[in-house]
VEXBA-296312 format. One record per residue (C-alpha): x, y, z; residue in one letter. Coordinates in steps of 0.02 Angstrom, whole numbers, padded with zeros to 5 digits, always signed. Last residue first. Layout:
N
XYZa/...
# end
This chain:
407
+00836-01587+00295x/+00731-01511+00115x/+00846-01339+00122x/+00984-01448+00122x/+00926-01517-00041x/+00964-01347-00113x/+01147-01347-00110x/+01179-01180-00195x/+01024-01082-00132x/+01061-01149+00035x/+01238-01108+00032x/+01184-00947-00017x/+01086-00892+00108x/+01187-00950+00230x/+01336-00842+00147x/+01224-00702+00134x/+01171-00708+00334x/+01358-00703+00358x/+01396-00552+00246x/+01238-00468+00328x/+01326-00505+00495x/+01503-00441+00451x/+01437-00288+00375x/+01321-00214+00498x/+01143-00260+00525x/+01045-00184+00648x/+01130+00011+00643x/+01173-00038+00475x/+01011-00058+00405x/+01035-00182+00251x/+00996-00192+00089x/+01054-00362+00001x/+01093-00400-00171x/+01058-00547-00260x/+01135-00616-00414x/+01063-00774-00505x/+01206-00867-00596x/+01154-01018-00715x/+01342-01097-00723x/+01481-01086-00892x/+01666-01139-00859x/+01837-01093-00860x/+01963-01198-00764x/+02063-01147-00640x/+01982-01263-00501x/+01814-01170-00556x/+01801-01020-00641x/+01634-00953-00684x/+01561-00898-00868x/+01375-00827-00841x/+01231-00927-00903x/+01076-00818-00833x/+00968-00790-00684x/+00860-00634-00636x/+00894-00531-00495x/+00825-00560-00343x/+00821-00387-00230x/+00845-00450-00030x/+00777-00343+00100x/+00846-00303+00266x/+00830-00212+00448x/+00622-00201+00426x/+00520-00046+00516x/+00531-00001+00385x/+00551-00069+00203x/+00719-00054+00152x/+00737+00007-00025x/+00805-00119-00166x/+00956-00140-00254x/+00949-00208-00442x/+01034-00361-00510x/+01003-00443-00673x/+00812-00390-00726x/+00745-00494-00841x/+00571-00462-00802x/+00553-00613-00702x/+00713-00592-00626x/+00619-00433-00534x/+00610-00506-00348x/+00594-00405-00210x/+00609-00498-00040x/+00561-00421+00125x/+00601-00467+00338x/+00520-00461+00468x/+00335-00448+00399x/+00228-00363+00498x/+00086-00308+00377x/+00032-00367+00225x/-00097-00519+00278x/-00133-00421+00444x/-00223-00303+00343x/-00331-00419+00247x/-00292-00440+00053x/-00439-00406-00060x/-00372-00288-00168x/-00369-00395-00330x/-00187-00418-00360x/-00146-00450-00168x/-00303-00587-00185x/-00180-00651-00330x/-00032-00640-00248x/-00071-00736-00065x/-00146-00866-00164x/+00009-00881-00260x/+00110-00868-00098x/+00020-00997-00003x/+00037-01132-00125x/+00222-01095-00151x/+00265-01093+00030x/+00146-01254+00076x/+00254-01343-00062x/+00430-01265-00019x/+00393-01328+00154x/+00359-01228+00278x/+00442-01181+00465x/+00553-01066+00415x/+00402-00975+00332x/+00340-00946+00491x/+00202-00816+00413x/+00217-00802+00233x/+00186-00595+00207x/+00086-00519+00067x/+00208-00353+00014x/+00129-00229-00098x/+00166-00125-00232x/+00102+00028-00354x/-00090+00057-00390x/-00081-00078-00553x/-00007-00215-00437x/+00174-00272-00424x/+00203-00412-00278x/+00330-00393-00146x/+00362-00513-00019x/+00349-00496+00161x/+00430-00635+00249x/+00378-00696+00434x/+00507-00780+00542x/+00451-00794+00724x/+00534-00737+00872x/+00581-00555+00800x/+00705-00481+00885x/+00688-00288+00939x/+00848-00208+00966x/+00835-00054+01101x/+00739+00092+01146x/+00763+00199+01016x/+00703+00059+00917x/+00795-00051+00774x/+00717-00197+00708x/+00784-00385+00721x/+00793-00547+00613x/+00986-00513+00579x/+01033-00574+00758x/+00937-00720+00714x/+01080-00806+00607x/+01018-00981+00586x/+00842-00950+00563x/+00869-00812+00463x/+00942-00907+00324x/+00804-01026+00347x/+00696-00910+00300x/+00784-00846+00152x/+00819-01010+00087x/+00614-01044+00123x/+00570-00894+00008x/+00718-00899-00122x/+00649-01073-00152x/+00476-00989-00197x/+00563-00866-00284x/+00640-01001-00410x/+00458-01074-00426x/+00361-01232-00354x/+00219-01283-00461x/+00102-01387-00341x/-00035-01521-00364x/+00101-01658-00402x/-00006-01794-00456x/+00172-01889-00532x/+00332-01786-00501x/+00360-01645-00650x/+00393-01515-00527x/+00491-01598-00400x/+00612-01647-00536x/+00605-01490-00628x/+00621-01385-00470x/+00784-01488-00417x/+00873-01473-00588x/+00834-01287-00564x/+00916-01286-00379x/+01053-01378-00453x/+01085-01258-00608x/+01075-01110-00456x/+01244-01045-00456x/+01240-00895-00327x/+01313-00716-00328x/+01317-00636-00182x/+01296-00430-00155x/+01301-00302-00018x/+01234-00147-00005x/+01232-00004+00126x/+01074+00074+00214x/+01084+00192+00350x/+00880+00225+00388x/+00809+00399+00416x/+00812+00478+00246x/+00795+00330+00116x/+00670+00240+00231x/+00568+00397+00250x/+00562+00452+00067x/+00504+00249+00053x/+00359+00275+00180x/+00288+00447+00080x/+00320+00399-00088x/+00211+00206-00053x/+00070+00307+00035x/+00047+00405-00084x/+00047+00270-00221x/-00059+00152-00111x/-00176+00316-00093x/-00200+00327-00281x/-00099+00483-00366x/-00212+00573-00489x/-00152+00563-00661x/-00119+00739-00722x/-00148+00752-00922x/-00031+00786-01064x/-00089+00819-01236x/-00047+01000-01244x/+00096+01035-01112x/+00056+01009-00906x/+00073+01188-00826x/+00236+01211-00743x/+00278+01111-00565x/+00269+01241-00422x/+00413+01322-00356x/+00472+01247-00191x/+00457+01344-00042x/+00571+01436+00068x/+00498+01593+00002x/+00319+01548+00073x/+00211+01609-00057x/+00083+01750-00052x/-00090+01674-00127x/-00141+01772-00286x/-00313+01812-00284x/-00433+01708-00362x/-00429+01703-00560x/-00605+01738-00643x/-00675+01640-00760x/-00625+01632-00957x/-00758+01563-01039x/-00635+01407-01102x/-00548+01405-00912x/-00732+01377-00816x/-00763+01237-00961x/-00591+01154-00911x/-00631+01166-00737x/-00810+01092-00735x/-00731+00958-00837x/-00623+00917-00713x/-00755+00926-00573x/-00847+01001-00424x/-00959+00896-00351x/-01127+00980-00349x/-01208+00818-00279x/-01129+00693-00403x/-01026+00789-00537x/-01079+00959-00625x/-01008+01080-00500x/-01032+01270-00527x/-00869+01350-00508x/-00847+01506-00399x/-00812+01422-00260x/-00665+01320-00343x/-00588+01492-00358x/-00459+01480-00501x/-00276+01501-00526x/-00252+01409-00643x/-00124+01283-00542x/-00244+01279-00410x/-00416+01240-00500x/-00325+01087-00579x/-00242+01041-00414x/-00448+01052-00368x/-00503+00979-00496x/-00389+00841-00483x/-00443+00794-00300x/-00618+00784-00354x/-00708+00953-00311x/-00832+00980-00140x/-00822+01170-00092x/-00742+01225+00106x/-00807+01387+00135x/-00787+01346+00310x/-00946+01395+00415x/-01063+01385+00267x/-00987+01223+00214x/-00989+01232+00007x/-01107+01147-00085x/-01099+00969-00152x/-01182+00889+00000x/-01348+00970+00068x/-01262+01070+00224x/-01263+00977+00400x/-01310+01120+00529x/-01164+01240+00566x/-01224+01404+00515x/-01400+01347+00583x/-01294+01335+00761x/-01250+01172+00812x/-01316+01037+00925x/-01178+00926+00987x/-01149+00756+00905x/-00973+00738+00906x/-00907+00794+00721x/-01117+00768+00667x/-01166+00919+00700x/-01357+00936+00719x/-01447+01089+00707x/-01584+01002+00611x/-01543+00810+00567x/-01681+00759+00667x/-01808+00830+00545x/-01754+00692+00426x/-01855+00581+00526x/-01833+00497+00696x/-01953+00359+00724x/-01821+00215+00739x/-01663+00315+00753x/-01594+00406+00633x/-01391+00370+00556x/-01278+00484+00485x/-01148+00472+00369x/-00944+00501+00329x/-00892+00584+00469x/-00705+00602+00468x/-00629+00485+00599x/-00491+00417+00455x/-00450+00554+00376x/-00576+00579+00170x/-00420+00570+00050x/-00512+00556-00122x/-00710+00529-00150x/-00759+00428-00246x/-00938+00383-00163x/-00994+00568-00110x/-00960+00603+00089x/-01092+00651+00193x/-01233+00525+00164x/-01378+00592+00248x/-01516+00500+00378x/-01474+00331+00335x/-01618+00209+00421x/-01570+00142+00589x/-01458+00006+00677x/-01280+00026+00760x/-01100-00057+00711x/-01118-00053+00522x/-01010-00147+00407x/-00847-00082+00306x/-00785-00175+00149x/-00624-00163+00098x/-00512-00110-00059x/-00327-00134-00023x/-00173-00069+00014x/-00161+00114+00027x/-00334+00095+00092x/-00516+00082-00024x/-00665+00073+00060x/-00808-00023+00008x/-00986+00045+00095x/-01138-00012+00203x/-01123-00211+00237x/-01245-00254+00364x/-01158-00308+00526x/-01276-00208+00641x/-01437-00156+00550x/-01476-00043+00411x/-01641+00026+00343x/-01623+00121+00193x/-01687+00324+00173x/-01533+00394+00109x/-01430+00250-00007x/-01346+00112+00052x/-01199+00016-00031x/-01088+00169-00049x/-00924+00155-00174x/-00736+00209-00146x/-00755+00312-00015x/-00539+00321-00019x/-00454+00309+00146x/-00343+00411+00263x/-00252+00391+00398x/-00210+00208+00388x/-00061+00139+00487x/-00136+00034+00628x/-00240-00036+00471x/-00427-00023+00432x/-00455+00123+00528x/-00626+00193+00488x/-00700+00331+00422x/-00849+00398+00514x/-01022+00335+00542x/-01112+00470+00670x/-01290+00441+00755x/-01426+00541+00770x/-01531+00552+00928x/
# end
């Protein structure tokens, strides 16, 4: 009998992933553990292996394709002697027989029983905002795969508008038609994923703000000697002593190393800290496990491996996720102080702005220090103001005395 390959979970969170590219084709042999397909998450791109052995009866979904749930069936697989004869009345949801209505279509045309027409996401926002019926497009992509050029064409010969859908009055009106010379970029699932998460952290979590400003001429004086020691086989950087201050920070005041729940304070018994790294989809946050317990070497080895596999999509899940606590850094890009979203189900995260010769004030005299300001974003119903002021002032006094963060 013929046997279902859906999407998979990659992450506790994932609901939906992107077919990114098929490494079978109809008619292959596969066994258990071959590779079959790369599928791309809201975090990274992944490759998926087969559990069961057979040839590839039908490939549902076209490689590409946008937004396919996690559970969707994706292919079929025949049994050794089974042909494509198996297929017939099969449904491949749970493997029932199904009516000819419901037998698996060839893919590109529409589901008999649904209606339901394969376009690219654009198309069909495309098709949507024009007012077109996708079924009555003829696709040009892979398999019948309705298109944005198949939209643009239908719009130059002037193809018929589907009937106007009544509109909820409580909704929003829709966006007007891009101008000449604009285009709609599809959003990538980090990207959706990304709006959707930080909507919910602005809406559902209590954040206030609280800012420190910290001298840091001996913490550079300190990365140029460490730096430039003979056979060194490390380049420690500002963030990576943010890092292990940071850590240590929370080692001394664990109360702020906690989540909320409905049910009651989670805290965290070991210090893990996400940090954010810009990639072309949008952002994502490696995470240095224990980093209370590593030195600034280990920390800044770790983390540029840690950023350049984030860079190239080939983090593993449990790489990015559960972190207890984030760090957004955007000195590099000159960036003096910024405040930054929380990133649930995290209490805190710490935006490092960039540092500069600022004039100070010390014992009444006036004076110029390498200031680096960094605010903190807290979730008040974890953190309220008197501890976030005390985890600062640890933080700082590391940042400021950095040779206690070596003891």
């Amino acid at each position: 009998m013929p046997t279902t390959i859906t999407m998979p979970a990659l992450s506790p969170t994932m609901t939906e992933g992107t077919l990114a590219r098929w490494l079978i084709k109809e008619g292959d042999s596969v066994s258990a553990g071959d590779v079959i397909a790369e599928i791309e998450t809201d975090k990274a791109a992944m490759e998926i292996e087969a559990v069961d052995e057979g040839s590839v009866g039908r490939l549902l979904v076209v490689e590409g394709t946008e937004g396919v749930p996690v559970n969707q069936p994706i292919a079929v697989l025949l049994e050794d002697g089974e042909d494509a004869s198996a297929l017939d009345g099969f449904l491949p949801t749970d493997g029932a027989p199904a009516p000819a209505s419901q037998a698996i279509p060839p893919e590109g045309s529409p589901t008999p029983a649904t209606g339901r027409v394969f376009a690219s996401p654009l198309a069909h926002r495309m098709a949507e905002k024009a007012g077109l019926d996708l079924a009555a497009i003829q696709g040009t992509g892979p398999r019948g795969r309705v298109v944005k050029s198949d939209i643009e064409a239908a719009l130059s010969a002037g193809a018929t508008r589907a009937a106007p859908v009544p509109r909820v009055a409580a909704s929003p009106p829709p966006p007007p038609p891009p101008a000449s010379g604009s285009e709609i970029v599809p959003h990538t699932n980090m990207r959706t994923v990304i709006a959707r998460r930080l909507l919910e952290s602005k809406q559902t979590i209590p954040h206030f703000y609280l800012t420190v400003d910290c001298e840091i001429d001996r913490l550079l004086a300190m990365r140029r000697e460490l730096n430039d020691r003979d056979a060194a086989d490390y380049k420690i950087s500002v963030n990576d002593f943010v890092i292990r201050a940071s850590a240590l920070a929370l080692r001394k005041t664990p109360e702020a190393n906690a989540s909320w729940s409905d049910e009651g304070m989670i805290r965290y018994g070991s210090v893990d800290v996400s940090v954010a790294v810009a990639v072309d989809a949008g952002l994502i946050t490696p995470v240095v496990r224990n980093a209370d317990q590593k030195g600034l070497a280990e920390i800044s080895v770790e983390m540029k491996d840690l950023a350049v596999r984030a860079r190239n999509g080939k983090l593993m899940p449990e790489e990015y996720q559960g972190g207890t606590f984030s760090i957004s850094n955007l000195g590099m890009f000159g960036v003096r102080e910024f405040s930054a979203i929380i990133n649930p189900p995290q209490s805190a995260i710490l935006a490092v702005g960039a540092g500069g010769q600022r004039p100070v004030v010390k014992e009444g005299a006036l004076n110029v220090a390498t200031v680096m300001s960094c605010t903190l974003s807290c979730d008040h119903r974890v953190v309220d103001g008197a501890l976030g002021a005390r985890l600062l002032a640890v933080f700082k006094g590391f940042v400021e005395d950095p040779v206690t963060m070596l003891l």
